[in-house]
Each structure stands twice: as structure tokens, then as C-alpha cells.
PLY file of the C-alpha trace (Angstrom):
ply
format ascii 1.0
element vertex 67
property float x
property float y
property float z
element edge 66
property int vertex1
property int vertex2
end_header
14.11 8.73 -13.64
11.23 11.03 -14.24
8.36 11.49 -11.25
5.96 8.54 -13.15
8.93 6.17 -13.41
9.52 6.58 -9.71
5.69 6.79 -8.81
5.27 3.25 -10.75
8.35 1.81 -8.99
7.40 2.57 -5.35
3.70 1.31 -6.57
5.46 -2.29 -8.19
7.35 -2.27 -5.19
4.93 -1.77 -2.60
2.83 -4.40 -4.39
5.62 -7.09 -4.42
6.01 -6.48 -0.44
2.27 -7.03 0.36
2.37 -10.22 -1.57
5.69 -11.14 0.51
3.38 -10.19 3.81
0.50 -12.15 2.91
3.14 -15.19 1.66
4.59 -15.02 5.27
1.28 -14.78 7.00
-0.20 -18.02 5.16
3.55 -19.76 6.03
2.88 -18.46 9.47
-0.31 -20.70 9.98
0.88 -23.98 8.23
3.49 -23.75 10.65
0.83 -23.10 13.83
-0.68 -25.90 12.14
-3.77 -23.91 11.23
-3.56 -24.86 7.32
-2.37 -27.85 5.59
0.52 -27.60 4.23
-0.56 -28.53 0.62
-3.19 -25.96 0.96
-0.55 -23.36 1.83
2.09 -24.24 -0.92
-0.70 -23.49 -3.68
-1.76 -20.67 -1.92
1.98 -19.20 -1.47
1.93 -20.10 -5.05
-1.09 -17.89 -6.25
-0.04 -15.02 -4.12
3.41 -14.70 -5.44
2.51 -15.13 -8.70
-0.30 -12.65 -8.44
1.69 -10.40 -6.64
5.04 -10.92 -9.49
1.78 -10.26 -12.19
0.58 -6.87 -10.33
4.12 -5.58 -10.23
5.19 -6.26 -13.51
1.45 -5.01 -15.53
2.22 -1.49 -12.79
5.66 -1.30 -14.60
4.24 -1.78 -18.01
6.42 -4.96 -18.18
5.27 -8.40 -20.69
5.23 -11.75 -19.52
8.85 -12.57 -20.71
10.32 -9.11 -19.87
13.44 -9.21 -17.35
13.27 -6.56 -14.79
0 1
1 2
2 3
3 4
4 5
5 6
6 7
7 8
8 9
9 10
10 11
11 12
12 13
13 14
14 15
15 16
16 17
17 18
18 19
19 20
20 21
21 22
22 23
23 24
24 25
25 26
26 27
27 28
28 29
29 30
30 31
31 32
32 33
33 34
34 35
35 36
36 37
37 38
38 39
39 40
40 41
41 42
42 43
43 44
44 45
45 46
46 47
47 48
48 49
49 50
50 51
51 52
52 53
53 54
54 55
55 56
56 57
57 58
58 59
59 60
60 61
61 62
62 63
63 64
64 65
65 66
């Protein structure tokens, strides 16, 4: 693995964790009962998704590509 490969990978990777953080902060408050719940599944939704999205366009992955 050459130095961009890796630099890419930590990037993807670092991306992937901040959407896990966020994810576990907005679980973290429908729990507390400071969300509703629907309101945190789509937005659990949208920041995995986004986060899966970032990753994979910092890799130079497609849509269908399997990491």
C-alpha cells in the first residue's frame, strides 16, 4: 500500500467513525428522551448513509463497489 492508499484509508476511516459518534450521540438522546424516536431512526439513517457515502467517494469507490 503506497502513502495515498494509506492516507485515503485513515481519511475513509476516520470519516466512518465520526458518523458512528454522531449515530451514538443522536441514540443517546432518544434514549434520555430528548428526541422522538422516529425522528432519531431517520436521522441515524441519514448519518450512516452519509457517512457510508463520504467513505466510499474518499476511497474512489461506486455505489455498487464491495469494500
Amino acid at each position: 500500500m503506497n502513502r495515498t492508499e494509506s492516507e485515503r484509508l485513515r481519511r475513509a476511516t476516520e470519516r466512518l467513525v465520526d458518523g458512528q459518534r454522531e449515530a451514538l450521540e443522536v441514540l443517546r438522546r432518544a434514549l434520555d428522551g430528548e428526541a422522538p424516536a422516529e425522528d432519531a431512526l431517520g436521522d441515524l439513517e441519514d448519518i450512516l448513509e452519509g457517512a457510508l457515502e463520504d467513505a466510499r467517494s474518499i476511497l474512489g469507490m461506486e455505489e455498487g463497489d464491495q469494500a
